[in-house]
C-alpha positions as CSV (number, residue, x, y, z in Angstrom):
1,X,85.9,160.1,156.9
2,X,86.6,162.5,153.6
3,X,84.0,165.5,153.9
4,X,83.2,164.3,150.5
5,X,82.1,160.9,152.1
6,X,80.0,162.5,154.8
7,X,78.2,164.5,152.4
8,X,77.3,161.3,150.3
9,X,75.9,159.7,153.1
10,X,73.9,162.6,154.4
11,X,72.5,162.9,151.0
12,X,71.6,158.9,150.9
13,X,68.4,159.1,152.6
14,X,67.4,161.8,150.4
15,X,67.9,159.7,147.6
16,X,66.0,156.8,149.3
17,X,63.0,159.1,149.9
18,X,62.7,160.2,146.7
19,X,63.0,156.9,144.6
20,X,60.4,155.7,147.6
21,X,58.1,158.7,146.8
22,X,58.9,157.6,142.9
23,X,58.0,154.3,143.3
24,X,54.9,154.9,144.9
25,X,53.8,157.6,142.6
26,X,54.3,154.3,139.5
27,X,52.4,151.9,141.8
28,X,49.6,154.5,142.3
29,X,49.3,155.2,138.6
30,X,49.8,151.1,138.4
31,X,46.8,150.6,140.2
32,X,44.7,153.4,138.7
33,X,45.4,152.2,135.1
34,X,44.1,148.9,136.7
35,X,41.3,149.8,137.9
36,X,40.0,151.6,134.7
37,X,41.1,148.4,132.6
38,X,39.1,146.3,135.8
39,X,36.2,148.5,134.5
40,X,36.1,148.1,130.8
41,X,36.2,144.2,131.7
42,X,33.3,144.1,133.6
43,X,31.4,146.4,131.2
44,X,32.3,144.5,128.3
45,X,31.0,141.2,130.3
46,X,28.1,142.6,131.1
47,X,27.5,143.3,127.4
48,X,28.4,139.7,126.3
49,X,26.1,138.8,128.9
50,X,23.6,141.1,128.2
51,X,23.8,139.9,124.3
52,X,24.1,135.7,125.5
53,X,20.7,135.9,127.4
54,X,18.9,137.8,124.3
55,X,20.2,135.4,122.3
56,X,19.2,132.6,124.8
57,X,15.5,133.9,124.8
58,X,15.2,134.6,121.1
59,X,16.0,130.8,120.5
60,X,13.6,129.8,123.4
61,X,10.9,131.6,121.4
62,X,11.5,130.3,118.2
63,X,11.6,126.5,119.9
64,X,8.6,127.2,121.3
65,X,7.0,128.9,118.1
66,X,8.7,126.0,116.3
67,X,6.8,123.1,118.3
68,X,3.6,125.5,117.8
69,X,3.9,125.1,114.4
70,X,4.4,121.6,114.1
71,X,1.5,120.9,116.3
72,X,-0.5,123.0,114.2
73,X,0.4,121.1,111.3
74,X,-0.4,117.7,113.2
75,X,-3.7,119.0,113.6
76,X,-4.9,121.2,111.0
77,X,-2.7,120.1,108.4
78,X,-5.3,117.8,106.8
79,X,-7.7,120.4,106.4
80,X,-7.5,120.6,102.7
81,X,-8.4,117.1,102.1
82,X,-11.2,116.5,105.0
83,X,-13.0,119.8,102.9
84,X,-12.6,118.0,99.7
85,X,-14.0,114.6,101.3
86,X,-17.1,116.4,102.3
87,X,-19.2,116.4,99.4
88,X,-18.6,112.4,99.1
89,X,-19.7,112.4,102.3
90,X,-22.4,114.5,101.5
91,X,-23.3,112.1,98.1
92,X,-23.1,109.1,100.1
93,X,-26.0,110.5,102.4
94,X,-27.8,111.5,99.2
95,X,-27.7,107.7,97.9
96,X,-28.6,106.3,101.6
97,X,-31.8,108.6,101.6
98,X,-33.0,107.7,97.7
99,X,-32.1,104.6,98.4
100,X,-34.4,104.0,102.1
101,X,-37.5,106.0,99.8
102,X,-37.3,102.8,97.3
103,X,-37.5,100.1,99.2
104,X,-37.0,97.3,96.9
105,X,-35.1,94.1,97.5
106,X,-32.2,95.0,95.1
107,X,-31.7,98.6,96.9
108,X,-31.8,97.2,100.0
109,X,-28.6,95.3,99.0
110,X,-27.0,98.7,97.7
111,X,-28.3,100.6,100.5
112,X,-26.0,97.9,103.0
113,X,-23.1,98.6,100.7
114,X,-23.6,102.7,100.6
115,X,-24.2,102.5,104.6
116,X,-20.9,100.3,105.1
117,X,-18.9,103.0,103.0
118,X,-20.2,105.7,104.5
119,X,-19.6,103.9,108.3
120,X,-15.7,103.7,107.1
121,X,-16.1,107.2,106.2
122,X,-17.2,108.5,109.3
123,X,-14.4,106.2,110.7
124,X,-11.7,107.7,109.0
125,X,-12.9,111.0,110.0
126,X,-12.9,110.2,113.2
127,X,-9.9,108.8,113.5
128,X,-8.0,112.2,112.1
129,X,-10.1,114.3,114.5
130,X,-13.2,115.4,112.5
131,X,-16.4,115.6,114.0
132,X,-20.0,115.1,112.3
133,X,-22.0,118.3,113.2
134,X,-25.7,116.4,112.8
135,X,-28.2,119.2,113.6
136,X,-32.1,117.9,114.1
137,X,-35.1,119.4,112.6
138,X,-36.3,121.4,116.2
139,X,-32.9,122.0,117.8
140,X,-31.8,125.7,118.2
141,X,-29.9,127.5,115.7
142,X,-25.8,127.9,116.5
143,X,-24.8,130.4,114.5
144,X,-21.0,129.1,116.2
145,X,-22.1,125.6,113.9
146,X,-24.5,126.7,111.4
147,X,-24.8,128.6,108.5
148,X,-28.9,129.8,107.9
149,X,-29.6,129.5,104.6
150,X,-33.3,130.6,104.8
151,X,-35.9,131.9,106.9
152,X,-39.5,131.0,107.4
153,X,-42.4,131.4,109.3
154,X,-43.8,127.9,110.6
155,X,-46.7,127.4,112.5
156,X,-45.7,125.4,116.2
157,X,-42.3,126.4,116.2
158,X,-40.6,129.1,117.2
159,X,-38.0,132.1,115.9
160,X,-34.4,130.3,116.0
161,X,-35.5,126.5,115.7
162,X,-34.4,124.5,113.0
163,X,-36.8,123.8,110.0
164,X,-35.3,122.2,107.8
165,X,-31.1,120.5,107.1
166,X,-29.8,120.9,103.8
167,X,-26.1,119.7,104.6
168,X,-24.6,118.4,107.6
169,X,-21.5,120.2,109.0
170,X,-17.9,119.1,110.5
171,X,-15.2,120.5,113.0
172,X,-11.7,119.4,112.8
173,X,-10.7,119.4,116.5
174,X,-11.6,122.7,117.7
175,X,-12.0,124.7,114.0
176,X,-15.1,124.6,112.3
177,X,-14.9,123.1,108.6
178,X,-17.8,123.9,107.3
179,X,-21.1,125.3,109.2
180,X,-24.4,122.5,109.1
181,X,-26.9,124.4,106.3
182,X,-30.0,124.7,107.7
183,X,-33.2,126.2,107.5
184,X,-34.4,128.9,110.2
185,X,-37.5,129.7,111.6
186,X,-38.6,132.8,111.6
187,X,-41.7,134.8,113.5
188,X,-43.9,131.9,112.9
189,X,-47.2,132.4,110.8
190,X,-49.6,131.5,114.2
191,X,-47.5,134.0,116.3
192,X,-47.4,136.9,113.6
193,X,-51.3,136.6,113.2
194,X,-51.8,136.5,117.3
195,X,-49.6,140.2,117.5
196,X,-51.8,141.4,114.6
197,X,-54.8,140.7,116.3
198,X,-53.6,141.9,119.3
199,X,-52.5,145.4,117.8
200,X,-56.0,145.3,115.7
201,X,-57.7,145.1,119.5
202,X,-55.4,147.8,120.7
């Protein structure tokens, strides 16, 4: 073998180590390029992730605020209309009560017919969810369901009881329509003169 020959193959593995060393060095920088481009990947799913489940809660809440609404408007919706039925309510009454003071044979037959209207009424009310608020003269004032529109002192009752019912009230499921209008007692007149005499004796 030449010496030419002999120094090719002597240099061989040299070349073999270096294009090993070379070929390392391009997997290394391979893999690290890899794993930063790995890493943007996962951030940028995260982010879409991140945005996907905001989005997924902001149209939970506005399917919830959505069915809120609409029950809202099942309930209350009607509102409006019960308030403006309330003063035929409240002239039906009227007619009933002018009607019972007469007594006559020919009001008795309009006093059926008034009654049977305002039954129907009441009825109707019923059936949409309105409630008749009634108060009694005696019961305790609710300032929750009444609206006082006087005070006065009477003799045998007491401060808070119910003198006197102007207009009855009504709640539409759980909201109040319009407050019963009552009268109030106040300090009654047998009560204020008892705590005069008693500061007179003092």
């Amino acid at each position: 073998m030449s010496e030419q020959k002999r120094e090719n193959v002597e240099e061989a593995p040299e070349l073999q180590d270096a294009g090993e060393e070379a070929g390392e060095e391009a997997f290394t920088e391979d893999e690290g390029w890899a794993d930063e481009e790995l890493e943007a990947l996962r951030q940028e799913r995260d982010e879409y992730k991140d945005r996907f489940m905001r989005a997924l809660a902001d149209a939970e809440n506005i399917r919830k605020r959505g069915e809120r609404d609409r029950r809202e408007a099942e309930r209350y919706g009607g509102s409006k209309l019960a308030r403006d039925l309330l003063p035929v309510y409240d002239n039906l009454k009227r007619a009933i009560e002018a009607a019972r003071e007469e007594e006559s044979a020919a009001s008795q037959a309009l006093m059926e017919g008034i009654e049977l209207t305002m039954k129907e009424l009441i009825r109707v009310f019923e059936k949409h969810g309105i409630t008749l608020v009634a108060p009694k003269v005696g019961d305790r004032f609710d300032p929750q369901l009444h609206e006082a529109m006087f005070e006065a002192p009477v003799p045998g009752t007491k401060a808070g009881d119910i003198i006197q019912v102007s207009n009855d009230g009504f709640i539409l499921h759980d909201r109040l329509l319009r407050p019963a209008q009552v009268g109030v007692s106040s300090t009654p007149k047998d009560a204020e003169a008892g705590q005069q005499a008693q500061q007179q004796g003092q």
